[in-house]
Each structure stands twice: as structure tokens, then as C-alpha cells.
FIKOLZA-1660 file (N, C-alpha, C; in steps of 0.1 Angstrom, whole numbers, plus 5000, padded with zeros to 4 digits):
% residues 200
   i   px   py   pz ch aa at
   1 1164 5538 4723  A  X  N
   1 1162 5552 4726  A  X CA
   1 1172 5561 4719  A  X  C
   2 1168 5569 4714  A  X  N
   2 1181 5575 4704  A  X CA
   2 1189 5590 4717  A  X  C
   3 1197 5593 4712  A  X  N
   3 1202 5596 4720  A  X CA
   3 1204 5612 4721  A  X  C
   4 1200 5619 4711  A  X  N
   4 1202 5635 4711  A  X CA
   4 1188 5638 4703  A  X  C
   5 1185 5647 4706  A  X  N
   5 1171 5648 4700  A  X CA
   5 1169 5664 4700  A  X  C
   6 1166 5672 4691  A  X  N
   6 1166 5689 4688  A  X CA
   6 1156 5694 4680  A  X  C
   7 1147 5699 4691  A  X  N
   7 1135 5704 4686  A  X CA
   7 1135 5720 4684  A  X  C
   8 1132 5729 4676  A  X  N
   8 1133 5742 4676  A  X CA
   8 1120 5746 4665  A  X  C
   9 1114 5757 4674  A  X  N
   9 1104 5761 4668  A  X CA
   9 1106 5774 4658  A  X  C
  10 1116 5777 4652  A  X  N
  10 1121 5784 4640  A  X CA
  10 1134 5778 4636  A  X  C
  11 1137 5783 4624  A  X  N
  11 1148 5777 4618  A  X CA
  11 1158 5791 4625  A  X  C
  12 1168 5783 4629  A  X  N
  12 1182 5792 4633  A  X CA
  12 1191 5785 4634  A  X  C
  13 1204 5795 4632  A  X  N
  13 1220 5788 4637  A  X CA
  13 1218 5788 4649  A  X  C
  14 1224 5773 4651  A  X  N
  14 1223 5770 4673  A  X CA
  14 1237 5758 4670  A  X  C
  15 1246 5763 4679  A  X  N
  15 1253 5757 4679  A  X CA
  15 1262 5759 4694  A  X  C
  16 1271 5749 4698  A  X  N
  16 1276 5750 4712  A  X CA
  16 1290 5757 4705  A  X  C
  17 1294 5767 4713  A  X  N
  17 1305 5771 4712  A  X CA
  17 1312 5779 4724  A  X  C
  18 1325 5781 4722  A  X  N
  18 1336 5788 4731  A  X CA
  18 1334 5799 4729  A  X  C
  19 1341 5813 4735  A  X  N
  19 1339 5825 4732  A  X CA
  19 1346 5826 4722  A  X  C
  20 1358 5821 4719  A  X  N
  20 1364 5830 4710  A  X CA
  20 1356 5824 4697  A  X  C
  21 1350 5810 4695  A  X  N
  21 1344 5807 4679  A  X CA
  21 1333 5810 4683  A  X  C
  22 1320 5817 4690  A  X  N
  22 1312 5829 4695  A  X CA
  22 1319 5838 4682  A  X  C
  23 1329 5849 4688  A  X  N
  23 1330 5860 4678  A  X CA
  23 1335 5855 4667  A  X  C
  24 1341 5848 4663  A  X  N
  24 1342 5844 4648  A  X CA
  24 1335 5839 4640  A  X  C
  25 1328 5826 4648  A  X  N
  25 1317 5818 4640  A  X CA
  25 1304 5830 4633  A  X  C
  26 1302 5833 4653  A  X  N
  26 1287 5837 4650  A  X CA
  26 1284 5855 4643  A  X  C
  27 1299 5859 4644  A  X  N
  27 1300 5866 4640  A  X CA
  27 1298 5881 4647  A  X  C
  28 1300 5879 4662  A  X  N
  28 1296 5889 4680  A  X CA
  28 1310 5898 4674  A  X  C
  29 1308 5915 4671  A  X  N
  29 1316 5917 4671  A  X CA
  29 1323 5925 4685  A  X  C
  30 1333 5934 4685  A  X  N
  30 1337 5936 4698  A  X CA
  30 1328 5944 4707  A  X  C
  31 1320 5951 4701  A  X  N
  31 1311 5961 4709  A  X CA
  31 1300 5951 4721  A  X  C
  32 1295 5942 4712  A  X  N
  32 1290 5930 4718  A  X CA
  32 1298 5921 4724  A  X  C
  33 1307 5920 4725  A  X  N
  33 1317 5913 4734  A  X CA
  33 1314 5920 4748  A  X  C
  34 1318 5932 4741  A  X  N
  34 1321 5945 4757  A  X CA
  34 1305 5943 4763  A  X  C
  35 1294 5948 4758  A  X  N
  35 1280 5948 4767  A  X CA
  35 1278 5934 4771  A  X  C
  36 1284 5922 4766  A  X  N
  36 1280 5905 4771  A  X CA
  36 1284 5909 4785  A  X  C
  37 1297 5909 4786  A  X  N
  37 1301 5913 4798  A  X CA
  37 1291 5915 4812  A  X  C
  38 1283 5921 4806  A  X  N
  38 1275 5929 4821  A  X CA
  38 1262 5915 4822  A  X  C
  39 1266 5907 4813  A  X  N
  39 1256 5891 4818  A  X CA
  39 1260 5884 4824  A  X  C
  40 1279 5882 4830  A  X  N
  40 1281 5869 4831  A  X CA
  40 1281 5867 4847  A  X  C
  41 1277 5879 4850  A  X  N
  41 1271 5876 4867  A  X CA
  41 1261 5867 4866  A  X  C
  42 1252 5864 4861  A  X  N
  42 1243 5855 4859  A  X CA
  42 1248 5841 4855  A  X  C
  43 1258 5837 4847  A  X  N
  43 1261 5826 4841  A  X CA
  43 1265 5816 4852  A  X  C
  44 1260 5807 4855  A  X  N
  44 1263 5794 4865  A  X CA
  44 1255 5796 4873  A  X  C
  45 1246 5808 4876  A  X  N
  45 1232 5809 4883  A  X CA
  45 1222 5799 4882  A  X  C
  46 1217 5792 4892  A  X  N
  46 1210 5778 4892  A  X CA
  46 1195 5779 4893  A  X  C
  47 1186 5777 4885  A  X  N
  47 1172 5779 4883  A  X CA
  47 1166 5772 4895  A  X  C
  48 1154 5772 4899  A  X  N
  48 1149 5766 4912  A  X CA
  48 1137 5757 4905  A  X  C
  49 1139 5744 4917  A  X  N
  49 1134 5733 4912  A  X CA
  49 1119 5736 4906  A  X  C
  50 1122 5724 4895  A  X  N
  50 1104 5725 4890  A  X CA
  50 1102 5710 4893  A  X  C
  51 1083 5708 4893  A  X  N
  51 1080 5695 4892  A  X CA
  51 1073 5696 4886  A  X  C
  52 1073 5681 4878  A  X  N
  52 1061 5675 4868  A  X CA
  52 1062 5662 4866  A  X  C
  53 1044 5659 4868  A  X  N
  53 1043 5650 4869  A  X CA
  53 1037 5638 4853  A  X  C
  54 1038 5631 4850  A  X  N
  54 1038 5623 4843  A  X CA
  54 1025 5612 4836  A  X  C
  55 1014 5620 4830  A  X  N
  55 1005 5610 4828  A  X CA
  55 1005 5608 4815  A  X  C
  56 1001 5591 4813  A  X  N
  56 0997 5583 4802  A  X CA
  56 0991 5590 4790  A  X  C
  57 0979 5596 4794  A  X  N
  57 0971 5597 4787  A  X CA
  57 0979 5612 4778  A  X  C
  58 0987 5617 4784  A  X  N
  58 0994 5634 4782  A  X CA
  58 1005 5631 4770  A  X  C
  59 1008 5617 4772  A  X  N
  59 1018 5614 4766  A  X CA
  59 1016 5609 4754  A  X  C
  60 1005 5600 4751  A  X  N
  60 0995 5602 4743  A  X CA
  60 0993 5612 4725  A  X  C
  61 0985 5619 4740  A  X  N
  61 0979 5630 4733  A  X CA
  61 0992 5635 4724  A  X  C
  62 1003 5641 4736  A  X  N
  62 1013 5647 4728  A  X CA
  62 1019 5639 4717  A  X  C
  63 1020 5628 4713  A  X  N
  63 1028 5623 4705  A  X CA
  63 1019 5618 4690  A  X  C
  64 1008 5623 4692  A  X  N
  64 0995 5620 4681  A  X CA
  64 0996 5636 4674  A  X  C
  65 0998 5648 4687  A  X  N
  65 0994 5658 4685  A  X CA
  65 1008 5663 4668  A  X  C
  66 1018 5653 4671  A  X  N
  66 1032 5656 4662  A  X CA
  66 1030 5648 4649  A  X  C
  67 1016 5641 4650  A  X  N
  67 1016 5630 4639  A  X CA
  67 1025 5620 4641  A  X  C
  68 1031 5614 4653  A  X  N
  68 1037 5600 4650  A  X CA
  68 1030 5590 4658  A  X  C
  69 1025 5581 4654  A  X  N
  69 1020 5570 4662  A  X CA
  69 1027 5556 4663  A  X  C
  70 1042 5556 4660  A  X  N
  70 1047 5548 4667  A  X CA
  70 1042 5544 4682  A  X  C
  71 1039 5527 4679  A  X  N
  71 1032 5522 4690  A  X CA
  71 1040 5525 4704  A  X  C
  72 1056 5527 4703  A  X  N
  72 1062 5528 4717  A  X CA
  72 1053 5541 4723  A  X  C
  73 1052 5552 4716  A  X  N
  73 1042 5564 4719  A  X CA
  73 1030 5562 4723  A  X  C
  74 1024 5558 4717  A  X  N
  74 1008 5556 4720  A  X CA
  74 0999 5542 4719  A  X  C
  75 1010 5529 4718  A  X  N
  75 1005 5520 4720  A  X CA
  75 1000 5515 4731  A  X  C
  76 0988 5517 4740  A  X  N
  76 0986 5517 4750  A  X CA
  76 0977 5503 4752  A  X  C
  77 0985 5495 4765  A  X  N
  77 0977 5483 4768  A  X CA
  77 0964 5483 4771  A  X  C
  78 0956 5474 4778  A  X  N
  78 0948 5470 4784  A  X CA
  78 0946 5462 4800  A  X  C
  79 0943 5468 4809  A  X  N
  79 0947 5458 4823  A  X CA
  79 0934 5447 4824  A  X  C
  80 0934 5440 4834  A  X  N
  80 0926 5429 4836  A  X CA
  80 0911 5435 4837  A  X  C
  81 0914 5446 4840  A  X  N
  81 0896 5447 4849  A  X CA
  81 0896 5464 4831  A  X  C
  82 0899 5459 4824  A  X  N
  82 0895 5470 4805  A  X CA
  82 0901 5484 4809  A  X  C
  83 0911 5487 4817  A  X  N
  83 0915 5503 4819  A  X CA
  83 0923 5501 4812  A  X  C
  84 0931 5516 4807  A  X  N
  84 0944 5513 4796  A  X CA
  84 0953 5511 4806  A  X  C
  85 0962 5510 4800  A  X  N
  85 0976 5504 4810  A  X CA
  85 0988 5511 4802  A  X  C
  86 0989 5519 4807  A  X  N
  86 1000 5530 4800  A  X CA
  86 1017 5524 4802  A  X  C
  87 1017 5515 4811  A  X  N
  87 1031 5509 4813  A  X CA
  87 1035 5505 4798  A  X  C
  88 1029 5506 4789  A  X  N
  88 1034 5498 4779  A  X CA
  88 1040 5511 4772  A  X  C
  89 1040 5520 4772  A  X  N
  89 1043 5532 4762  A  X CA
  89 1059 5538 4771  A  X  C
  90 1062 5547 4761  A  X  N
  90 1073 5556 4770  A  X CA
  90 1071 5575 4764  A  X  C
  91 1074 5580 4769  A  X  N
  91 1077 5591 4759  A  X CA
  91 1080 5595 4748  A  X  C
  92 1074 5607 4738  A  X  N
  92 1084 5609 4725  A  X CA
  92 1089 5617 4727  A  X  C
  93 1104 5614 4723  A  X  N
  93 1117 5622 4726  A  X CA
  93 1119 5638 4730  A  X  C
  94 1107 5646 4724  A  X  N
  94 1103 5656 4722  A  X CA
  94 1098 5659 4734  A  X  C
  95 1089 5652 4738  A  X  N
  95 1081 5653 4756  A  X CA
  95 1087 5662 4764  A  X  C
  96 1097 5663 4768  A  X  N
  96 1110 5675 4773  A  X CA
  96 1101 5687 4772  A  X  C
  97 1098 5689 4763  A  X  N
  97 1090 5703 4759  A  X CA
  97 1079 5707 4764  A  X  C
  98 1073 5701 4771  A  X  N
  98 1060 5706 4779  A  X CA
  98 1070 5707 4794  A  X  C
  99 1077 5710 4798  A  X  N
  99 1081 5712 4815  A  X CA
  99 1094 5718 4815  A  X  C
 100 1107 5717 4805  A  X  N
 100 1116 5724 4804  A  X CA
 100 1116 5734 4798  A  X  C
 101 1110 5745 4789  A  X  N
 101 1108 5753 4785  A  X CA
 101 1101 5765 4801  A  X  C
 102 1090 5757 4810  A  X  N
 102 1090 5766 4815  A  X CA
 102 1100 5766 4828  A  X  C
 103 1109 5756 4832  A  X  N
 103 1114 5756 4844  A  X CA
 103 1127 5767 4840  A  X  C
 104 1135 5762 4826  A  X  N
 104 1144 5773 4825  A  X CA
 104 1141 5789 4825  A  X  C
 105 1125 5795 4823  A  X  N
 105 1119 5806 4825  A  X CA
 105 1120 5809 4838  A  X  C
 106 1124 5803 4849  A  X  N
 106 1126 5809 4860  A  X CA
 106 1136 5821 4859  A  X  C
 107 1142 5821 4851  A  X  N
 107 1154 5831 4852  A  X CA
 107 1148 5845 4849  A  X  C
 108 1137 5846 4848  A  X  N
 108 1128 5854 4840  A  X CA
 108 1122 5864 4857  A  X  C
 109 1128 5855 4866  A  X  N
 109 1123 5865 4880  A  X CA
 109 1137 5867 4882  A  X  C
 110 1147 5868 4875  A  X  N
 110 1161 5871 4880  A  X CA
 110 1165 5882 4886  A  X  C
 111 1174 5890 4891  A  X  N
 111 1178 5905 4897  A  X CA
 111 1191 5908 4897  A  X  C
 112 1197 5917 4892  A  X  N
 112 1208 5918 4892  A  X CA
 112 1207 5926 4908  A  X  C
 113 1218 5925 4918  A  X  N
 113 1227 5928 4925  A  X CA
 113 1223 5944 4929  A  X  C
 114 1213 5946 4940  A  X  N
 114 1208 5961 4944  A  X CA
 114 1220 5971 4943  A  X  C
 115 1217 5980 4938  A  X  N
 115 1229 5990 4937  A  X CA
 115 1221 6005 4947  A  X  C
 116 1232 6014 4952  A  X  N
 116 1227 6026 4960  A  X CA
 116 1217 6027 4957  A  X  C
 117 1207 6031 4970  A  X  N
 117 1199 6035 4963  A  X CA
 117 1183 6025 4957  A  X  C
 118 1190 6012 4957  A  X  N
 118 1178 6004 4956  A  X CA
 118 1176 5988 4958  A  X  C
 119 1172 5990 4970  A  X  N
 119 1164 5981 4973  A  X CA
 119 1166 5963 4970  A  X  C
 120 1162 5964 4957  A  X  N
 120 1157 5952 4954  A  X CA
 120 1170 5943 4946  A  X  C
 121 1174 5959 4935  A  X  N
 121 1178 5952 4923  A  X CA
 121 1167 5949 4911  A  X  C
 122 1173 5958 4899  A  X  N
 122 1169 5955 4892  A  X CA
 122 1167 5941 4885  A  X  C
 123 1155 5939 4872  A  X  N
 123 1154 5930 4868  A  X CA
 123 1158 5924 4852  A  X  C
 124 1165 5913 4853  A  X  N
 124 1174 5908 4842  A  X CA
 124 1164 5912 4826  A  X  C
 125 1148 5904 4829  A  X  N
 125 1140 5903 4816  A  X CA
 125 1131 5915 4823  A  X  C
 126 1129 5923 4812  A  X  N
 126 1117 5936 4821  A  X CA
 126 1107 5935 4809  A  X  C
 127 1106 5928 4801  A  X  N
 127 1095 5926 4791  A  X CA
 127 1093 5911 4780  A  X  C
 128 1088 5903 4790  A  X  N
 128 1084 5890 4787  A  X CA
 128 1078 5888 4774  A  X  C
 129 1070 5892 4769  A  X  N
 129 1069 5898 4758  A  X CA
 129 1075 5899 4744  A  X  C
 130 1090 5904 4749  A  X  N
 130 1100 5906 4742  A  X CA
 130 1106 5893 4734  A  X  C
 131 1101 5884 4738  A  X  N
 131 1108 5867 4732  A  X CA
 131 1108 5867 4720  A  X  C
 132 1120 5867 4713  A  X  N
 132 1121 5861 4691  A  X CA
 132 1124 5849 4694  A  X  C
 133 1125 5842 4702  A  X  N
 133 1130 5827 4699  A  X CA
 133 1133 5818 4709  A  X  C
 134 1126 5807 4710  A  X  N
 134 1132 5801 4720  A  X CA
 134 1133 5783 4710  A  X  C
 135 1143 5774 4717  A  X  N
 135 1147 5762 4709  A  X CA
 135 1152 5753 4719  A  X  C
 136 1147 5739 4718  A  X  N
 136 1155 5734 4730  A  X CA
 136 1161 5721 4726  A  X  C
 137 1172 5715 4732  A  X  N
 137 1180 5704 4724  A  X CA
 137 1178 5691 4734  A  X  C
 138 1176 5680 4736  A  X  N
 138 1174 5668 4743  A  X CA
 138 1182 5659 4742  A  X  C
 139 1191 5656 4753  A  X  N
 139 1202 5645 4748  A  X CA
 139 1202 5637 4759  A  X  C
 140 1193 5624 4755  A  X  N
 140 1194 5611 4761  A  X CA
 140 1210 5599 4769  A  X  C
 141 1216 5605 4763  A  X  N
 141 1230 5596 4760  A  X CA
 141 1233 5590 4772  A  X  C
 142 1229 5596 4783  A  X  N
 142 1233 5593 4797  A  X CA
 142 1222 5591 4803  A  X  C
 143 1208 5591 4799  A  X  N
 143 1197 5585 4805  A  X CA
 143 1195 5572 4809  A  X  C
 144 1187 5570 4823  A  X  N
 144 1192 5559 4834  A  X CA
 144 1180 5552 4830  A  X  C
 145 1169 5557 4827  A  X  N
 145 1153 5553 4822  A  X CA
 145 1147 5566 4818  A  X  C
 146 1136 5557 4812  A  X  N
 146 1128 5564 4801  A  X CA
 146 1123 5572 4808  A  X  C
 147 1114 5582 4801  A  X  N
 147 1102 5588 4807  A  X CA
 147 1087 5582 4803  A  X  C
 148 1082 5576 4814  A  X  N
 148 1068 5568 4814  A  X CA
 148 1060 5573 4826  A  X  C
 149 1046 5570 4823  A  X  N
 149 1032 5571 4829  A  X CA
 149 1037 5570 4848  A  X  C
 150 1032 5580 4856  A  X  N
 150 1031 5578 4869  A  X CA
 150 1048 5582 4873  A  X  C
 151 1052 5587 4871  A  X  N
 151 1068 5593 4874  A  X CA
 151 1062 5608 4875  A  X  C
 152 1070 5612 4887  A  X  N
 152 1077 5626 4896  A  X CA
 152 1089 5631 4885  A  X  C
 153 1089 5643 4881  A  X  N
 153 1101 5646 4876  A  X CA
 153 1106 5658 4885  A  X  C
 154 1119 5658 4882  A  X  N
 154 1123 5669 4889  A  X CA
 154 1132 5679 4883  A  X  C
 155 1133 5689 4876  A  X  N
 155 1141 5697 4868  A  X CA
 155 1148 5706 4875  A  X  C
 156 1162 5702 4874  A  X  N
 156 1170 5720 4879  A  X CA
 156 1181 5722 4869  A  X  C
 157 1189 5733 4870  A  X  N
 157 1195 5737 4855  A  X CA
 157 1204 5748 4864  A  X  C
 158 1213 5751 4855  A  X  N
 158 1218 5766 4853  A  X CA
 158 1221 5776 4842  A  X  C
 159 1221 5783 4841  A  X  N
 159 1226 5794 4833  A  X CA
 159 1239 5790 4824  A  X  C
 160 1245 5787 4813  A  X  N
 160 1252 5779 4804  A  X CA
 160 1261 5789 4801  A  X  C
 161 1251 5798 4792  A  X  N
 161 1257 5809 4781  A  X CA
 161 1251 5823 4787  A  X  C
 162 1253 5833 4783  A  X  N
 162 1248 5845 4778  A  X CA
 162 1258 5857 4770  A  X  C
 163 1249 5861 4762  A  X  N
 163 1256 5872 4752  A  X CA
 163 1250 5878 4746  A  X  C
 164 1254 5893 4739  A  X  N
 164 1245 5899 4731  A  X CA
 164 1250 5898 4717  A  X  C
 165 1238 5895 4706  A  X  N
 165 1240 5895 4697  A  X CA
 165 1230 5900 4688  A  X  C
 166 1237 5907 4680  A  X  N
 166 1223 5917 4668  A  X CA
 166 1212 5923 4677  A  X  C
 167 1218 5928 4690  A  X  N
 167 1211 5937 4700  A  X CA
 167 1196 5933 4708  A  X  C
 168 1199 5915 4704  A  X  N
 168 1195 5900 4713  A  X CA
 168 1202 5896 4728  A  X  C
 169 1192 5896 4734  A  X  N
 169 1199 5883 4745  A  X CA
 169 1200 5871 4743  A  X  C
 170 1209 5866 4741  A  X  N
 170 1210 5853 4741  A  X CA
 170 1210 5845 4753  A  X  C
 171 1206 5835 4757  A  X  N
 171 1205 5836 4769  A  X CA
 171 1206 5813 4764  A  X  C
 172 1213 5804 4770  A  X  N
 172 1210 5795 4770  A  X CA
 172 1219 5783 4785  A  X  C
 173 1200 5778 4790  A  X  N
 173 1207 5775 4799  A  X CA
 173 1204 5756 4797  A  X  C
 174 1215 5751 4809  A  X  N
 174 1214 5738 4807  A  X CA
 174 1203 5731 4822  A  X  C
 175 1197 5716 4819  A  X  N
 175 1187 5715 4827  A  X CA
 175 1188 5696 4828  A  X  C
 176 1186 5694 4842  A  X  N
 176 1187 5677 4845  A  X CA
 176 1175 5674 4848  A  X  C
 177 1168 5661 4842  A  X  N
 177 1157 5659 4846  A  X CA
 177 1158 5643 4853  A  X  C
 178 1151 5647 4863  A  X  N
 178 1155 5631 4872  A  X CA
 178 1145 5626 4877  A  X  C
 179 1140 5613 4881  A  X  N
 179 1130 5607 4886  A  X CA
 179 1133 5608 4901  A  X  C
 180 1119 5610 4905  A  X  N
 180 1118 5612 4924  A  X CA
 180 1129 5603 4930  A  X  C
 181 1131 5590 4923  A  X  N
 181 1141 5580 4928  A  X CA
 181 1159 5586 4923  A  X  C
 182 1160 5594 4920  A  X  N
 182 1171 5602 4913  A  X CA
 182 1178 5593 4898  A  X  C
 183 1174 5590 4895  A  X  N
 183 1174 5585 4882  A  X CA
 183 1175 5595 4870  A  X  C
 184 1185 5595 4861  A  X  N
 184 1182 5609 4853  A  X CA
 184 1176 5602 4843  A  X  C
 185 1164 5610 4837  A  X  N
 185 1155 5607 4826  A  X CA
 185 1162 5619 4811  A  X  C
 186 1163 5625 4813  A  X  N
 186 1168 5635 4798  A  X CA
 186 1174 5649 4806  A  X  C
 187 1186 5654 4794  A  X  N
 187 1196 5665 4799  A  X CA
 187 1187 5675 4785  A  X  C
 188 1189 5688 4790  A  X  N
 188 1183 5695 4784  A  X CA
 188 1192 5708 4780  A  X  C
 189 1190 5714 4772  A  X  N
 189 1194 5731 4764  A  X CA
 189 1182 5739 4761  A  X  C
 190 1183 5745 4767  A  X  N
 190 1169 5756 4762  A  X CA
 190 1176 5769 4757  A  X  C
 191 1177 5772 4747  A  X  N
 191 1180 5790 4741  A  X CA
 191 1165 5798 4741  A  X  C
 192 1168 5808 4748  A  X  N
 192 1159 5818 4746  A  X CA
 192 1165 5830 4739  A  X  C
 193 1163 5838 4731  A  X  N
 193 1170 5853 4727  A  X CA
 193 1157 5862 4731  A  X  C
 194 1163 5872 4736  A  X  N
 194 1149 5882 4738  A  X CA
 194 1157 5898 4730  A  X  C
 195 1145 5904 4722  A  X  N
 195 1148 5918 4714  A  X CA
 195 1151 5923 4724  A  X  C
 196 1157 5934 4720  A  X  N
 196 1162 5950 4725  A  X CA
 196 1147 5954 4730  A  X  C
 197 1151 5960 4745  A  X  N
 197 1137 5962 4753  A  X CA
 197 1132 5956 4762  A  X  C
 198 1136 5941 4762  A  X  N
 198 1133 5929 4772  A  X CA
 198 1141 5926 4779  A  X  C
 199 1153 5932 4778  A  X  N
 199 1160 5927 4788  A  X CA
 199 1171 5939 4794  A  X  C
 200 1173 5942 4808  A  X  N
 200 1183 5948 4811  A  X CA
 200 1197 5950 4806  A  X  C
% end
């Protein structure tokens, strides 16, 4: 099982960093320093559980749908009485991508903190819509077992990073995925950036 795996559906700089190699690397100058600021109420905020469940046939599909048919992916047995027998396959490494992409969107019903006057609290993303980019990173290294046929997953996460950049949210949170038996199956990174307009 390899052990870090990074799927992104545009080419970009993604890289883990501190704040201060943030403004030097990425190049955040101080103005953007000062408005990140009004995100980091959010940062360590914990997404609420998702489930997904795990079939053979899905796993399959997805791993044909990427062109690889490495038999660990899609070599599927046969049981006594001619049904497939999916025990023989595991996930491709990429699989992550159908359930963590939407559990980290929870943040997406976020609220900042009701101020005079209102109620509720405003909302963090106010135009869904607004998404340039989203990428997500997979790192097996500490995985207890695979992801296979007939497994409960369970995903929760928190808020990692946030910052503005090139008048972007950057927004990237981290995510555990564990079997009903608490077993972790894969650690996750999701970056989303949303344009100017999407977000508070």
C-alpha cells in the first residue's frame, strides 16, 4: 500500500506550510496577513461526522473509470454459489475522493459568532458557487487496514489552515477516516479556495 497519495484536479502550488514561509514562500503580503486574521476563529473547528458506506462493485467502477486495472482494484473473485466476491480487491488509493471532498464541505454551513443585532450569525461561504479549486492529499502511512467491500466509514476532520490570498479563501482542512471497528483506513487534506464573493 503506498503511503501518500495526491490527487488534484488543477495544476497548483499546494504545499504544507507555517505562517511565516506562507508570506514568503507563497508570497501573502501584509494586507492579506491583516484580513486572514478575521478566519482563524474558524481554524480547529471540527466538521461533523459523515458516513459512507463501501461497495465492491463502486470500487470497481471507480478504479476502471481512472484507466487502471490493476487486479488489486478490480480483480474480483468468484464465491461458491457464481456471485463476485469482492473480498479479493481493495481500494484505489484515490477512492478518498468520492466521501472526503463532501464531508470537509460541511464547513460550508459554518457561522461566524451572532453580532448586535443578529440572530443567527452570519455565514462563512455565502456563494457555493464561488469554488476555483478544490485538491485533496491521501496519506496512508498510519493506515491500520485497507479500504474494502462492506465496511462503514466514518470521517471527521477539522479546519487546518485558512488565509487570504490573491483575494482567495484558502481554506484547507484535515480529515480521519476509520472503520465502524475504529480502525483508521486513510488521513486526508482537502484545499478548497473560493473567489472574492463566496465567502465572508
Amino acid at each position: 500500500m503506498g503511503e501518500y497519495y495526491f490527487l488534484s484536479v488543477q495544476i497548483i502550488f499546494y504545499v504544507y506550510l507555517t505562517k511565516k514561509q506562507l508570506v514568503i514562500i507563497m508570497g501573502i503580503t501584509e494586507e492579506e496577513e491583516k484580513l486572514s486574521k478575521k478566519y482563524q476563529i474558524f481554524v480547529g473547528r471540527e466538521i461533523n461526522k459523515s458516513i459512507h458506506r463501501v461497495k465492491g462493485k463502486s470500487l470497481v467502477e471507480y478504479a476502471e473509470a481512472l484507466g487502471d486495472i490493476n487486479l488489486k482494484y478490480v480483480g474480483v473473485g468468484t464465491t461458491p454459489d457464481g456471485k463476485p466476491d469482492y473480498s479479493t480487491i481493495i481500494a484505489h488509493p484515490s477512492y478518498p475522493n468520492c466521501f472526503t471532498v463532501d464531508a470537509a464541505f460541511d464547513l460550508t454551513g459554518w457561522k461566524y459568532p451572532p453580532e448586535a443585532g443578529d440572530d443567527a450569525g452570519k455565514n462563512l461561504i455565502i456563494n457555493y458557487g464561488k469554488v476555483l479549486h478544490t485538491s485533496q492529499a491521501y496519506d496512508y502511512s498510519k493506515a491500520e487496514c485497507s479500504i474494502k467491500h462492506g465496511q462503514k466509514l466514518y470521517t471527521t476532520g477539522y479546519l487546518e489552515k485558512a488565509y487570504i490570498r490573491n483575494k482567495g479563501l484558502w481554506l484547507i482542512m484535515h480529515l480521519d477516516t476509520h472503520t465502524e471497528e475504529g480502525e483508521l483506513v486513510v488521513q486526508s487534506e482537502v484545499m478548497t479556495v473560493f473567489r472574492e464573493g463566496g465567502y465572508y
